[in-house]
The first five atom37 places (N, CA, C, CB, O) and aatype in JSON, in Angstrom:
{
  "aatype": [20, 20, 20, 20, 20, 20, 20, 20, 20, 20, 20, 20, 20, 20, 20, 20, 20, 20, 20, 20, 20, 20, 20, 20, 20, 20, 20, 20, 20, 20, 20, 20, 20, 20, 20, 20, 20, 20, 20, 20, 20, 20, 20, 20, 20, 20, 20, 20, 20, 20, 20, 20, 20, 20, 20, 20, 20, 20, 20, 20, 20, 20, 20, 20, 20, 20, 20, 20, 20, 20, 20, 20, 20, 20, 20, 20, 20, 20, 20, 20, 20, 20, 20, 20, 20, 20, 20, 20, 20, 20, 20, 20, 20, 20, 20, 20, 20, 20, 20, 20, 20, 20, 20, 20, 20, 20, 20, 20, 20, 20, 20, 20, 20, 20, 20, 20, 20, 20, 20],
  "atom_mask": [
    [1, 1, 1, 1, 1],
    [1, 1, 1, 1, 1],
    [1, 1, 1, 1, 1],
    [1, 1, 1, 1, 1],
    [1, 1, 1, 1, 1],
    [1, 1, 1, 1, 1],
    [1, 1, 1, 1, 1],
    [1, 1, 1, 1, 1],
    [1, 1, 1, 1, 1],
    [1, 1, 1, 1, 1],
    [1, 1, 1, 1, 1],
    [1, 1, 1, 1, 1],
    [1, 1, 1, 1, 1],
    [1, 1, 1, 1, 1],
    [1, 1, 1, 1, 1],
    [1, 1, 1, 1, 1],
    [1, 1, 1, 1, 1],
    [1, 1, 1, 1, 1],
    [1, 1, 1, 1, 1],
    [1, 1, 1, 1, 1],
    [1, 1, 1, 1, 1],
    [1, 1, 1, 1, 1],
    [1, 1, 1, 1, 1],
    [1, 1, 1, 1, 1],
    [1, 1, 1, 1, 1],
    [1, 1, 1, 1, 1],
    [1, 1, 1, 1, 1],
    [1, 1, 1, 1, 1],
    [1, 1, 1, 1, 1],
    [1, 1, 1, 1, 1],
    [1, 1, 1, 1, 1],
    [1, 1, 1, 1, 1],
    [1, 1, 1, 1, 1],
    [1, 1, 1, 1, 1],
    [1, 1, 1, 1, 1],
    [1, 1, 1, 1, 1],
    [1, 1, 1, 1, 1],
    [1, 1, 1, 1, 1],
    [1, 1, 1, 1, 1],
    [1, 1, 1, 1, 1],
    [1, 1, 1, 1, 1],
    [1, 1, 1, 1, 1],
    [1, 1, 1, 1, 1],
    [1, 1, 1, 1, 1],
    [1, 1, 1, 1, 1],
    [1, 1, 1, 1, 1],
    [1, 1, 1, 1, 1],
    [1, 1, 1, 1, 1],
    [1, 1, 1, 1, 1],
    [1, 1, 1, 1, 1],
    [1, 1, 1, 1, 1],
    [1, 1, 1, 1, 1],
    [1, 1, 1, 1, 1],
    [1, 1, 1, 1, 1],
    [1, 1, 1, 1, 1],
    [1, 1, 1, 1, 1],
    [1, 1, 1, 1, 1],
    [1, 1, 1, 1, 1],
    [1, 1, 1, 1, 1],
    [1, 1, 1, 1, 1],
    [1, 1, 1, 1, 1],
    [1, 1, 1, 1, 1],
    [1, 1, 1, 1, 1],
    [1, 1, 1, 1, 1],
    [1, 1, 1, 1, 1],
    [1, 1, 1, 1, 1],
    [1, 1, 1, 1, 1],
    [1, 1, 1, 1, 1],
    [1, 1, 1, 1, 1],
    [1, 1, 1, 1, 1],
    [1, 1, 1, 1, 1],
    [1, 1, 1, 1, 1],
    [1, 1, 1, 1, 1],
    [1, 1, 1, 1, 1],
    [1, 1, 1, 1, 1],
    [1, 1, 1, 1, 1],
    [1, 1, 1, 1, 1],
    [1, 1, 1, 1, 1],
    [1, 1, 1, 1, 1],
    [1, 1, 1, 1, 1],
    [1, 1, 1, 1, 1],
    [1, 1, 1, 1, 1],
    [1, 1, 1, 1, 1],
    [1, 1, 1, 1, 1],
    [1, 1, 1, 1, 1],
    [1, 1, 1, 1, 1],
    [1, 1, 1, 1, 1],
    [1, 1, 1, 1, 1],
    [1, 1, 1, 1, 1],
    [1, 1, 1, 1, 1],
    [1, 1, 1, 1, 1],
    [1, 1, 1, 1, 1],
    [1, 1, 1, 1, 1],
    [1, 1, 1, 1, 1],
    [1, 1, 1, 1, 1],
    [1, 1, 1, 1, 1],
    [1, 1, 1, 1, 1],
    [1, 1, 1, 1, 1],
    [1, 1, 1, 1, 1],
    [1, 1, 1, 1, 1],
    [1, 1, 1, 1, 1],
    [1, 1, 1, 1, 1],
    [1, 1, 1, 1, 1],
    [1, 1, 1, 1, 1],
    [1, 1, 1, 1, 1],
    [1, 1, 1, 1, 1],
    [1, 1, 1, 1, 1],
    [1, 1, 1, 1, 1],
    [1, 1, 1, 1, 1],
    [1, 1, 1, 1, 1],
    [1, 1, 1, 1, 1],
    [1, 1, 1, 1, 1],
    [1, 1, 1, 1, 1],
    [1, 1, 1, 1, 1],
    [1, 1, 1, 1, 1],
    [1, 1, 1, 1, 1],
    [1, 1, 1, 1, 1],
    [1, 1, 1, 1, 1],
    [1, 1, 1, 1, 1]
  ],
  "atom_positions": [
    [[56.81, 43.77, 47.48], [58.03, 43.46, 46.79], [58.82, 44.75, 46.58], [57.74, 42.76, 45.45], [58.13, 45.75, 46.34]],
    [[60.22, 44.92, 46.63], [60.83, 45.91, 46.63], [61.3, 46.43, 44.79], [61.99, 45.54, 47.7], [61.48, 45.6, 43.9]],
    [[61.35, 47.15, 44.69], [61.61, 47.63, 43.35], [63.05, 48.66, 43.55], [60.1, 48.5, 42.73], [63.13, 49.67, 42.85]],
    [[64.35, 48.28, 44.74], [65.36, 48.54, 44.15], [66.45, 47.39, 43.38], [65.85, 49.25, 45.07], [66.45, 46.17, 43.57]],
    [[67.03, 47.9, 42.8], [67.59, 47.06, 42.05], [68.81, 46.32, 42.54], [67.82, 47.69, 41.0], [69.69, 45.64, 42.02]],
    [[68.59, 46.62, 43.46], [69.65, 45.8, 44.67], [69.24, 45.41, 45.57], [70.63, 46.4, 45.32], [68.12, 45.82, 45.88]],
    [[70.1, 44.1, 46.72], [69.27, 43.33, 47.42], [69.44, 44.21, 48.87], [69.71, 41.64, 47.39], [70.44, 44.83, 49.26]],
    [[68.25, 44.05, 49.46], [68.59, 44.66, 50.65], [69.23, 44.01, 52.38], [67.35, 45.25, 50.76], [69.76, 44.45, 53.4]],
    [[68.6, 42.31, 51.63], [69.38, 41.34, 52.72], [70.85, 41.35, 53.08], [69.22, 40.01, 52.31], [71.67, 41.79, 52.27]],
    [[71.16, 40.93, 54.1], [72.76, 41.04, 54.57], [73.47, 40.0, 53.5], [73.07, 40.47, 56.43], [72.95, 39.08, 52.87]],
    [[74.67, 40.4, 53.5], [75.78, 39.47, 52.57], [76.32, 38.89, 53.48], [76.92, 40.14, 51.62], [76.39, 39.25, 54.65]],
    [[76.84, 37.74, 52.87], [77.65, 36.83, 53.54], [79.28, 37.44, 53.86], [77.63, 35.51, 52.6], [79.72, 38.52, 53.47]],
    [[79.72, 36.82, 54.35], [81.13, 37.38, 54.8], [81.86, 37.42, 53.57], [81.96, 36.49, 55.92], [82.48, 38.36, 53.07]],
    [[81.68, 36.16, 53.12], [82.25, 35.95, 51.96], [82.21, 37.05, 50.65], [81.68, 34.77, 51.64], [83.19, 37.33, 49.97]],
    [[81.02, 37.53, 50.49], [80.82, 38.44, 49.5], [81.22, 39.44, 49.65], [79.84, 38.64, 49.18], [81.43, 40.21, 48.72]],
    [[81.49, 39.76, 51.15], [81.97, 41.04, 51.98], [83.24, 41.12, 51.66], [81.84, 41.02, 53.56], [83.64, 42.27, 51.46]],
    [[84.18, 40.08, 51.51], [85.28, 40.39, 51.2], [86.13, 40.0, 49.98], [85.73, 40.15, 52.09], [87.35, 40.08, 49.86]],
    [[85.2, 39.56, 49.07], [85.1, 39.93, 47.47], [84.64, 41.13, 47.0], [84.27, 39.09, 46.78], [84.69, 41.44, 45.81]],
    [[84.13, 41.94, 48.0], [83.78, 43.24, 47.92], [84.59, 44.15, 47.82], [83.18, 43.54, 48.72], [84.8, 44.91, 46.87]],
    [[85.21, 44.07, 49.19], [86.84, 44.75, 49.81], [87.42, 44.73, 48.87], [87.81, 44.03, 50.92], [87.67, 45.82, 48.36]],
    [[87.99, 43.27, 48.08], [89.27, 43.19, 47.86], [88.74, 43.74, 46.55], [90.15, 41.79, 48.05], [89.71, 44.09, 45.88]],
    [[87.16, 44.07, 45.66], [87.28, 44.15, 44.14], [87.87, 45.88, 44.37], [85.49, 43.79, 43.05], [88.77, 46.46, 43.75]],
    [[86.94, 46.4, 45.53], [87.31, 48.31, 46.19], [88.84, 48.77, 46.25], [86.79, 48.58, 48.14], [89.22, 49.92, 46.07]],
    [[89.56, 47.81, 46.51], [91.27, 47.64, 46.59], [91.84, 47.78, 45.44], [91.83, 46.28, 47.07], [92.61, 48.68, 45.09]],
    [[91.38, 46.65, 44.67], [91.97, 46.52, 43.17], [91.86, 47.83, 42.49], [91.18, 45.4, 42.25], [92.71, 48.5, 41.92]],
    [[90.57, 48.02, 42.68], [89.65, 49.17, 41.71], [90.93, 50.53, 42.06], [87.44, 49.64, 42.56], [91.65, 51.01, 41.18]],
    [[90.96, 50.87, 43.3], [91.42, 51.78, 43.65], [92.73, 52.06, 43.44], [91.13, 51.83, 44.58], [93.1, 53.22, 43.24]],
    [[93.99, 50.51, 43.5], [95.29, 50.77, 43.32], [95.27, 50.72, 41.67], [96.29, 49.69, 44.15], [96.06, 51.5, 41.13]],
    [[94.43, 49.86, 40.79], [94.67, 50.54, 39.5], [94.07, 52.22, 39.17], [94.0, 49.53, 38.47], [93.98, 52.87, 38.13]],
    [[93.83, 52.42, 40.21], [93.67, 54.03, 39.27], [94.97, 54.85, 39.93], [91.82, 55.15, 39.67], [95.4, 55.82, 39.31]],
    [[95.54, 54.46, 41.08], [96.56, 55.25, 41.62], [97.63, 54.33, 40.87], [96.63, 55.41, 43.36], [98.56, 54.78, 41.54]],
    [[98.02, 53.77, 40.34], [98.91, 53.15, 38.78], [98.51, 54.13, 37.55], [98.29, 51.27, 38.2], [99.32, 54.85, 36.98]],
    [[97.37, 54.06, 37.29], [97.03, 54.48, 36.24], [97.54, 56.07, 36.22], [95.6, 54.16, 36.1], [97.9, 56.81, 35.3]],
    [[97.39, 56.24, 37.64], [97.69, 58.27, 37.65], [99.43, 58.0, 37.54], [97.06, 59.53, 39.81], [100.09, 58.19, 36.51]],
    [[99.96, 57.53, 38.86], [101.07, 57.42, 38.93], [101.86, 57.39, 37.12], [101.15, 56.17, 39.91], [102.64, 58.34, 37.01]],
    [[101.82, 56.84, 36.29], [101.78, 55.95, 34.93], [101.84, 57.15, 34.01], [100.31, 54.86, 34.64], [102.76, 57.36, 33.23]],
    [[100.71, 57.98, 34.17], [100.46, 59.33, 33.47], [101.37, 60.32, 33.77], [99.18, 59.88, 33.76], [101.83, 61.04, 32.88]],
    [[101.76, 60.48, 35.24], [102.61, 61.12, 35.68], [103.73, 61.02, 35.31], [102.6, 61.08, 36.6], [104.37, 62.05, 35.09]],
    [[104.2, 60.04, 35.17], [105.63, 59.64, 34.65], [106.21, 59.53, 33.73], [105.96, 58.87, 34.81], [107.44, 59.54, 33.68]],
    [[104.96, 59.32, 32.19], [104.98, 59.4, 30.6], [104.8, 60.72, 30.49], [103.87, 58.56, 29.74], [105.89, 61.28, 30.33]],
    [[103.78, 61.56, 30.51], [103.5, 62.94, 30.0], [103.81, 64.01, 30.9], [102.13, 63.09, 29.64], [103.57, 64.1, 32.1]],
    [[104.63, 65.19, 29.77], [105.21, 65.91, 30.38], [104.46, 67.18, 30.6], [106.32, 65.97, 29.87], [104.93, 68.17, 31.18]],
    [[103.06, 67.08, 30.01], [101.75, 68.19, 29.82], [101.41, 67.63, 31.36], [100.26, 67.91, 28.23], [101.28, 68.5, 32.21]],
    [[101.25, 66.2, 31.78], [100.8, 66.16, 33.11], [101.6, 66.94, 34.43], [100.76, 64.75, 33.33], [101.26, 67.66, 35.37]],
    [[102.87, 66.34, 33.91], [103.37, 66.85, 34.87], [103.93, 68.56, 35.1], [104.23, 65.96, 34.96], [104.79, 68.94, 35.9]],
    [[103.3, 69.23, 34.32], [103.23, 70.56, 34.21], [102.44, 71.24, 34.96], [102.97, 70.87, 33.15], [102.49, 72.13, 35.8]],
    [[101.19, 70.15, 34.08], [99.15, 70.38, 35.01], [99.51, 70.21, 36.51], [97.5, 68.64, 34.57], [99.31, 71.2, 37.22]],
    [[99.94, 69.22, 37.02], [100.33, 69.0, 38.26], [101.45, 69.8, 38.71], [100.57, 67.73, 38.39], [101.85, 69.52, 39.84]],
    [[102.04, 70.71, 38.1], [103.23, 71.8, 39.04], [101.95, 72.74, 39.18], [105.03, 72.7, 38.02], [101.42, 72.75, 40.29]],
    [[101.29, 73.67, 38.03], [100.24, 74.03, 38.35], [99.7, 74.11, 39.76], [99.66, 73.42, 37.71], [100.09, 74.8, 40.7]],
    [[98.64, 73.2, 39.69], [97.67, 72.66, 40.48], [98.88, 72.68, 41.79], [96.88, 71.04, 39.85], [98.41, 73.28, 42.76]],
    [[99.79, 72.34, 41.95], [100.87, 72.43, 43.34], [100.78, 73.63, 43.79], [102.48, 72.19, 43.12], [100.41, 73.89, 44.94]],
    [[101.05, 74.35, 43.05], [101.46, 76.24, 43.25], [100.42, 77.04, 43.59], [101.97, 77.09, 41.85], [100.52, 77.8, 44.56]],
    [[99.35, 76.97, 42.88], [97.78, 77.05, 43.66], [96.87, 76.9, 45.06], [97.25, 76.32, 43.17], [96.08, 77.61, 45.7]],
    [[97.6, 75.2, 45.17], [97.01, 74.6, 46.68], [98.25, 75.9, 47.54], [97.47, 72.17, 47.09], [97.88, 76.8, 48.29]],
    [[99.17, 75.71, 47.28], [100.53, 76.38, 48.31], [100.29, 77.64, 48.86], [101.97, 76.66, 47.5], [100.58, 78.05, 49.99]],
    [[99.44, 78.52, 47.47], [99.39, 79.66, 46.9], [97.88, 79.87, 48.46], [99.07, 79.65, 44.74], [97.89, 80.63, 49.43]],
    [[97.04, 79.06, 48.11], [95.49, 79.28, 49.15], [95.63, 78.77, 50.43], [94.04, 78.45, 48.6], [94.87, 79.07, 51.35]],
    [[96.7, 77.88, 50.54], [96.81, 77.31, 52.03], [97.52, 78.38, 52.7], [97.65, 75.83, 52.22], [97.15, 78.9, 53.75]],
    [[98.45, 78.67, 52.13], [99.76, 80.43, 52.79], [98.71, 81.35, 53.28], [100.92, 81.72, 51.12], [98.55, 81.7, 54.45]],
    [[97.85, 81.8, 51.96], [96.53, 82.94, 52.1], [95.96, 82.15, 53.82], [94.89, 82.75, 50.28], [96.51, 82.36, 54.9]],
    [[95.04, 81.47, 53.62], [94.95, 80.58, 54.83], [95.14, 80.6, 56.0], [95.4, 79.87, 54.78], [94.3, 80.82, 56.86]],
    [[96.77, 80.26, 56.23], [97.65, 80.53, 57.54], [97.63, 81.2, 57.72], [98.63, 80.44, 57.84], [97.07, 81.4, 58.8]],
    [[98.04, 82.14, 57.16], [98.76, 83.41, 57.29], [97.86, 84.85, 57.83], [99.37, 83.64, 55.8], [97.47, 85.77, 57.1]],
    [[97.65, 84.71, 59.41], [96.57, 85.12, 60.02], [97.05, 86.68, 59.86], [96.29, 84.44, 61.55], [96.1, 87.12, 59.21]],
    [[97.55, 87.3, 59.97], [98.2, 88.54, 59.5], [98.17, 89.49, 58.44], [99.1, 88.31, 59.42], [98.15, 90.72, 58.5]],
    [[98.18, 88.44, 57.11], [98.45, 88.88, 55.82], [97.67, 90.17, 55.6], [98.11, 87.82, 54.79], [98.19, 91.23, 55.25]],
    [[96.32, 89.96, 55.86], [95.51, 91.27, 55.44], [96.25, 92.42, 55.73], [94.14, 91.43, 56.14], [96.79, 93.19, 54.93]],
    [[96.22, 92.48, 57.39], [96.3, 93.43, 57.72], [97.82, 94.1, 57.05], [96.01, 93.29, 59.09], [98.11, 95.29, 56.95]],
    [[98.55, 93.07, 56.71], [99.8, 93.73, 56.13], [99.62, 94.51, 54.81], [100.85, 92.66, 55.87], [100.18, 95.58, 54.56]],
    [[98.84, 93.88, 54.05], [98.43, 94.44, 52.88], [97.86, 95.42, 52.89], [97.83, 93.83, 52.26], [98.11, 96.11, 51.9]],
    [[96.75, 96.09, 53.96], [95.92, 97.16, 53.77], [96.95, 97.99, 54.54], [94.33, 97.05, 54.29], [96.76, 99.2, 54.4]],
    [[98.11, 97.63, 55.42], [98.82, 98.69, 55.41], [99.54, 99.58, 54.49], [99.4, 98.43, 55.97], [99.41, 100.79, 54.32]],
    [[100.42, 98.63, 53.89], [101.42, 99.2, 52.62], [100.55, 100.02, 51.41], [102.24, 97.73, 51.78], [101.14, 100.64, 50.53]],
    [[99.29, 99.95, 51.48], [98.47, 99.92, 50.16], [97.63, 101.36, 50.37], [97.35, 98.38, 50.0], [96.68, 101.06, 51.1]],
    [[97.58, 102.58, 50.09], [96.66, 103.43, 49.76], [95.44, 103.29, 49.54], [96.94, 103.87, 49.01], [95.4, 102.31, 48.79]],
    [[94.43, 103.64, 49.72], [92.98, 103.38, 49.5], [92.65, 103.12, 48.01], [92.14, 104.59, 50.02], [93.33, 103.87, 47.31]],
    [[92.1, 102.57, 47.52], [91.59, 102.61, 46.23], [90.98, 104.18, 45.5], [90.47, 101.54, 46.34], [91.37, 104.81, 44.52]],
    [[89.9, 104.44, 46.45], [89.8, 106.03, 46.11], [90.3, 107.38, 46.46], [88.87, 106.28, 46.27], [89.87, 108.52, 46.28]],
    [[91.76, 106.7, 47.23], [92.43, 108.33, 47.5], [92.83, 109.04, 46.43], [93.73, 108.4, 48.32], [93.59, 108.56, 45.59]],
    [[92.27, 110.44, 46.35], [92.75, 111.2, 45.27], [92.35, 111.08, 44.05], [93.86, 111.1, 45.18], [92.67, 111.91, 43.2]],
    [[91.73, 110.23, 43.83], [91.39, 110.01, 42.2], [90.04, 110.49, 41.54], [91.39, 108.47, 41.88], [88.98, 110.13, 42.05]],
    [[90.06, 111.22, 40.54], [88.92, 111.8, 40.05], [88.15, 110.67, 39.81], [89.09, 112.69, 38.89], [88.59, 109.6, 40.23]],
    [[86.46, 110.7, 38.85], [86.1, 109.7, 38.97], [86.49, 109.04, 37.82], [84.97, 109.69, 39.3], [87.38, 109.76, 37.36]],
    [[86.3, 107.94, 36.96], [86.49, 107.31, 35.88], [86.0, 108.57, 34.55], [85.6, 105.81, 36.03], [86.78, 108.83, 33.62]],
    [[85.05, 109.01, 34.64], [84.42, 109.6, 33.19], [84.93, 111.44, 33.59], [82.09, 109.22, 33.01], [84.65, 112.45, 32.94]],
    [[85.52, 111.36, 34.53], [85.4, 113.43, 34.82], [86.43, 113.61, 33.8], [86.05, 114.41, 36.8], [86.49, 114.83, 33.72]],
    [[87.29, 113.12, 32.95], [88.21, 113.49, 31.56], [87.47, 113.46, 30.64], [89.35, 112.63, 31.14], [87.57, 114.29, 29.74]],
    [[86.55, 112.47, 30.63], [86.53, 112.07, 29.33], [84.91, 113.21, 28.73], [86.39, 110.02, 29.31], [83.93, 113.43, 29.45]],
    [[85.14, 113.79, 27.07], [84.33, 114.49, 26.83], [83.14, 114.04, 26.65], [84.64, 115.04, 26.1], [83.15, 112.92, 26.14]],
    [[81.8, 114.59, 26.93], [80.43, 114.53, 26.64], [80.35, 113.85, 25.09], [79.76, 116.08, 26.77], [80.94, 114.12, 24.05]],
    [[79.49, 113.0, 25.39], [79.46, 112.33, 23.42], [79.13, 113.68, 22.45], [77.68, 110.84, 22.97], [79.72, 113.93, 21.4]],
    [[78.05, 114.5, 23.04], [78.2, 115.14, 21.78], [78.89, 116.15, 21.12], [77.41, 115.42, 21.6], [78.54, 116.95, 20.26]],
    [[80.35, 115.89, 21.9], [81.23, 117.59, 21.63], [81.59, 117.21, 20.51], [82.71, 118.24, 22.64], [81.82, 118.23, 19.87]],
    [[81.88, 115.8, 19.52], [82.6, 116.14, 18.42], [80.95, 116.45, 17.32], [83.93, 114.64, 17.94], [81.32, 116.54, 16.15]],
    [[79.9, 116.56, 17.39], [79.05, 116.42, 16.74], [78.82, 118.35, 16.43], [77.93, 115.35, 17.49], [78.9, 119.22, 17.3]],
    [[78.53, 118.53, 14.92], [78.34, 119.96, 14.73], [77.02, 120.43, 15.29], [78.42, 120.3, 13.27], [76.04, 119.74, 15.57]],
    [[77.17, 121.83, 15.43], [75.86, 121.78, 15.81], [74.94, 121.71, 14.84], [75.57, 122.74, 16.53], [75.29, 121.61, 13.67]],
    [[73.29, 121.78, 15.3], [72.34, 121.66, 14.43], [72.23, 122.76, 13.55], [71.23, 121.42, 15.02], [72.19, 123.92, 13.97]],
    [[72.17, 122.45, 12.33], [72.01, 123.29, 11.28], [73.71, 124.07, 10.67], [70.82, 124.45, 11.93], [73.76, 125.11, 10.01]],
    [[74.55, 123.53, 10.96], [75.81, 124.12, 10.57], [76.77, 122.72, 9.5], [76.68, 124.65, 12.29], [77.03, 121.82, 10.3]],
    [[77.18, 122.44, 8.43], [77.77, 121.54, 7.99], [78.94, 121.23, 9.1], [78.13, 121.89, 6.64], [79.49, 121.82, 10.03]],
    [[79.02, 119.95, 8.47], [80.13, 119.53, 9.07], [81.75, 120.36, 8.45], [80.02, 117.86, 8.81], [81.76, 121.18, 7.53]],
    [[82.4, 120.12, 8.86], [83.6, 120.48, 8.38], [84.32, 119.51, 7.45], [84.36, 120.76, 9.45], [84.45, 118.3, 7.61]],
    [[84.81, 120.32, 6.39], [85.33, 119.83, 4.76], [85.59, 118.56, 4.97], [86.76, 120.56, 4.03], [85.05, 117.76, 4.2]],
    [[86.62, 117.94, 6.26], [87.89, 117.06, 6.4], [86.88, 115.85, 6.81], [89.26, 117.61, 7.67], [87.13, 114.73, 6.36]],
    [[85.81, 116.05, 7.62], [84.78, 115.57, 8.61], [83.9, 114.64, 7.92], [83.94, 116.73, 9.23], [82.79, 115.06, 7.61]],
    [[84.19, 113.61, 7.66], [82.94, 112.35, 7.14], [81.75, 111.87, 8.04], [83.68, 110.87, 6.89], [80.56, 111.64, 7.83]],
    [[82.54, 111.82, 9.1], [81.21, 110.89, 9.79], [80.0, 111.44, 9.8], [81.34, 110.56, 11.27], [78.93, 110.88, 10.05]],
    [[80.22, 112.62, 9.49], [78.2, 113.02, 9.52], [77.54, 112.94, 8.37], [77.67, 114.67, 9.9], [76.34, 113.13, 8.2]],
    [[78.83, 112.47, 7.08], [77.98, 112.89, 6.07], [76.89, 111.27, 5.94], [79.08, 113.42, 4.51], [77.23, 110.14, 6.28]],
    [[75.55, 111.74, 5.33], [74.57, 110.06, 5.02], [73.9, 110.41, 4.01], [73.34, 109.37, 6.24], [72.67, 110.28, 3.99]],
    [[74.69, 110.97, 2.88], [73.84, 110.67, 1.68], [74.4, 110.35, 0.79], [73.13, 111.5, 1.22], [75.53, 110.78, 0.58]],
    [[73.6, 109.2, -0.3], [73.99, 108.61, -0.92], [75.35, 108.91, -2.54], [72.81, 108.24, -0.93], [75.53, 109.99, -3.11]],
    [[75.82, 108.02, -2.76], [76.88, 108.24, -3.57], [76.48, 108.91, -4.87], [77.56, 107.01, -3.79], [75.37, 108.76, -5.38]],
    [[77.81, 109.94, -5.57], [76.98, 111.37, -6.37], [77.02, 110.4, -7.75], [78.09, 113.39, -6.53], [76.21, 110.73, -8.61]],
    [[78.1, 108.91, -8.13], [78.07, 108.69, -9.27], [76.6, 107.48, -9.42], [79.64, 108.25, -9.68], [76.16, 106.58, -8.71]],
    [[76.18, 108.19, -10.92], [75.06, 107.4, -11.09], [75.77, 105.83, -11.52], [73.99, 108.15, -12.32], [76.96, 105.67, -11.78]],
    [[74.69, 104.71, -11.52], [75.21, 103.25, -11.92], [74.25, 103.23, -12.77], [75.32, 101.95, -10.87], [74.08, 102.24, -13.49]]
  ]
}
C-alpha cells in the first residue's frame, strides 16, 4: 500500500481539466491581485521603479561586452602612489608618558586613583 498522500493512478480527462482551468483562475487572480496593488499604492509603485532601475542597471552591466575594459582604462590603479593605510598614523603608545614620569598637569587619562573627597 502506498503511503503518499496522493493518488498515483491516472486522472480522468475530466479532472484534467478542472485542474487546468482551477491553475488559470489561481494564476489570473494573482496577476489582478498584483496588477490592483499596482494601481492603489503609491509605495508599490515606487518598489517597482526600484526593482526596474536595477534589472536595467545588471542587464546594461551584462551587454555591455566592453564596459570593463573602459573602466580600467580611465581609472588609475588602486595602489598607485599611495602610502599604506597606517604609515601616518602614530604608534599607540606615543601619547602615553613614559614609565615612571607623571603625566602632565592638563593630562587625565592616566590618572586611576580614586576620588580625594571622603563620603
Amino acid at each position: 500500500m502506498s503511503i503518499a498522500p496522493f493518488s498515483t493512478r491516472p486522472l480522468s480527462a475530466q479532472s484534467e481539466r478542472k485542474r487546468t482551468r482551477l491553475a488559470v483562475a489561481i494564476a489570473t487572480l494573482g496577476i489582478a491581485a498584483t496588477l490592483l496593488a499596482y494601481a492603489v499604492s503609491p509605495g508599490v509603485r515606487h518598489a517597482v521603479g526600484h526593482a526596474a532601475h536595477s534589472v536595467r542597471h545588471a542587464v546594461s552591466r551584462v551587454l555591455d561586452r566592453d564596459g570593463g575594459q573602459h573602466a580600467r582604462a580611465n581609472r588609475p590603479p588602486a595602489h598607485a602612489n599611495r602610502p599604506p593605510a597606517h604609515a601616518n598614523r602614530p604608534p599607540a603608545h606615543a601619547n602615553r608618558p613614559p614609565a615612571g614620569k607623571p603625566a602632565a598637569r592638563g593630562d587625565r587619562s592616566s590618572v586611576t586613583h580614586a576620588s580625594s573627597s571622603p563620603r
